[in-house]
C-alpha positions in Angstrom: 37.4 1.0 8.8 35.0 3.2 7.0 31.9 3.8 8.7 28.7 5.5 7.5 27.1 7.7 9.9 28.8 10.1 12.2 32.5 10.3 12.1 33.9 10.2 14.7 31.6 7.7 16.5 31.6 8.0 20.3 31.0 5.1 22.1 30.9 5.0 25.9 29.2 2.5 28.6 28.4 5.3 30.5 24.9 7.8 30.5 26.6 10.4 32.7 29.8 10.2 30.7 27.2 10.3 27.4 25.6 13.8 28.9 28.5 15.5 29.9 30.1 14.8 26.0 26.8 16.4 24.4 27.4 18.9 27.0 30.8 20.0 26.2 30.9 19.4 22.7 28.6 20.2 19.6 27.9 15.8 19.6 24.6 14.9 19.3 22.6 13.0 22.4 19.8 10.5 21.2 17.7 10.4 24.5 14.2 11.1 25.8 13.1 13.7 27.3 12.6 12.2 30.7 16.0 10.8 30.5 17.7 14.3 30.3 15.1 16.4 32.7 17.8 17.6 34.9 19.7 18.8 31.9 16.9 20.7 29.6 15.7 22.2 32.8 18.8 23.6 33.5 19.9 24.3 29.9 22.9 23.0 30.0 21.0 21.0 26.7 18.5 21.8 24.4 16.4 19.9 22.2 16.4 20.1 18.4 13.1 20.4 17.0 13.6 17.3 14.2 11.3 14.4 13.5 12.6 11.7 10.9 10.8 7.9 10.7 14.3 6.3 9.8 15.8 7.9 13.6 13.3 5.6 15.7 14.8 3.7 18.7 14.0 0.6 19.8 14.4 -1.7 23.1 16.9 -4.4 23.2 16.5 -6.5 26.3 19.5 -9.0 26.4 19.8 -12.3 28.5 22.0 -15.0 29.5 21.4 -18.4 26.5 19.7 -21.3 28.2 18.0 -19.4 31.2 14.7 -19.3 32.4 13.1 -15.7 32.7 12.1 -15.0 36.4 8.2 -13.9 36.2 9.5 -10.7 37.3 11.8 -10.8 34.2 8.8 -12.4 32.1 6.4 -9.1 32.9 9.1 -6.4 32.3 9.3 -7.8 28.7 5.4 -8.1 28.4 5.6 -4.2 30.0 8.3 -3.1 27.6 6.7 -4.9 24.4 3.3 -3.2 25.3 4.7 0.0 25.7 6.8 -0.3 22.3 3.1 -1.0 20.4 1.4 2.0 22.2 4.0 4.2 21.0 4.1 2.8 17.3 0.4 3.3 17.5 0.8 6.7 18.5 3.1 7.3 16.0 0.9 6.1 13.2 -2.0 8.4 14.3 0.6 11.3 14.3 1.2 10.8 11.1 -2.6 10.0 9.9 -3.3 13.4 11.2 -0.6 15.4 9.2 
């Protein structure tokens, strides 16, 4: 199957399994910085200095059909949504200011 994007893909279910690809190959790593501390610190990766609107991440929170949310479940996605509007805020003053 033709894909578009990066060829090959690599998909794993794995973070650490993730990092040490990125580390051992020339693959790119989509993560944040406090995700990959141990590693920039260390240099075992670097960052690339690249900022493109159309490679924005966004949360996925996934539950089980025809379940009621704990409240502890219900305020994570109330903390996650709020987060995700702070940064697209931010974002939109970064770009006002350029």
């Amino acid at each position: 199957m033709l894909r578009k994007g990066f060829v090959p893909a690599i998909e794993v279910n794995s973070l650490d399994t993730a990092k040490r690809i990125a580390r051992q190959s020339d693959a790119l790593f989509p993560g944040s910085a406090s995700m990959l501390a141990t590693e920039l610190s260390s240099d075992n990766l670097f960052m690339l200095d690249y900022d493109s609107p159309t490679l924005r991440s966004q949360p996925a929170l996934v539950r089980l059909r025809n379940r009621t949310l704990s409240p502890a479940a219900l305020r994570f996605v109330e903390l996650v949504r709020a987060v995700e509007s702070e940064l697209v805020a931010a974002e939109g003053t970064e770009h006002d200011v350029e």
